[in-house]
N, C-alpha and C positions, 0 to 999 in steps of 0.2 A: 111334460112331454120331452124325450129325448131328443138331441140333435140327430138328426135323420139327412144323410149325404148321400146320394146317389152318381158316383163317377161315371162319364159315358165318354166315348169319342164320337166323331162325328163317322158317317159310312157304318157301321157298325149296327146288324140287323140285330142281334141280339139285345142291345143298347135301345133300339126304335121300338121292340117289343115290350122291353120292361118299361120303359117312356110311358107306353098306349097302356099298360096296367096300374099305375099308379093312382090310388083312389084318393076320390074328393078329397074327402077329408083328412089325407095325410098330409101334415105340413112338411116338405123335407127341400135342401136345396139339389138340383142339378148342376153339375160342374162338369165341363168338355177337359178331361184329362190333358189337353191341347192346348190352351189356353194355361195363360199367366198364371190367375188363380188359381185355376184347375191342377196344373203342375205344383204350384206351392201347399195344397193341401194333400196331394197326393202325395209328396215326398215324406210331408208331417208323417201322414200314416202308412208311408213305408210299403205305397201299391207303384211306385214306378217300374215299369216293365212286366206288369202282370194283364193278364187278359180284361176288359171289360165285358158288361158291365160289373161294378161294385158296389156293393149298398154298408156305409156305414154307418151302424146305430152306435152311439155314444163310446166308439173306441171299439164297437164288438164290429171284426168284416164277416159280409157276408157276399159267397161268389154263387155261380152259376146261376141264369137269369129263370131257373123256376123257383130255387131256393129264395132268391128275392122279390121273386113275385108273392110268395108264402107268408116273406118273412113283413114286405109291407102289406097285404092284410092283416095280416095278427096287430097289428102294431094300431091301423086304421079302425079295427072294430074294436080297439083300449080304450077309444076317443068319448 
């Protein structure tokens, strides 16, 4: 299974919708862009200053929160 990273900040309705779509059985972490870690992986991959949310699978970014609502079913029906 790929490492599956979903960056969100907090207030951020976009961020609360892809949240409310992510299925069962997709293992992935959530991280508040805002927070410590959250900052420190986002700078790894080079999203500081970009819109949330961000879903990253194994180095690949993926934006806009339909593209990632897409991109984690595809990913959850692999399982």
């Amino acid at each position: 299974m790929p490492e599956v990273i979903l960056f969100t900040k907090k207030d951020c309705q976009k961020c609360d919708y892809v949240k409310g779509k992510i299925p069962e059985e997709l293992e992935l972490r959530v991280l508040d862009m805002e927070s410590v870690e959250g900052t420190a992986e986002a700078a790894y991959y080079e999203l500081i200053g970009k819109n949330t949310p961000i879903l990253v699978v194994d180095g690949e970014i993926v934006e806009s929160a339909i593209d990632i609502k897409n991109r984690m079913t595809e990913l959850a029906a692999r399982k």
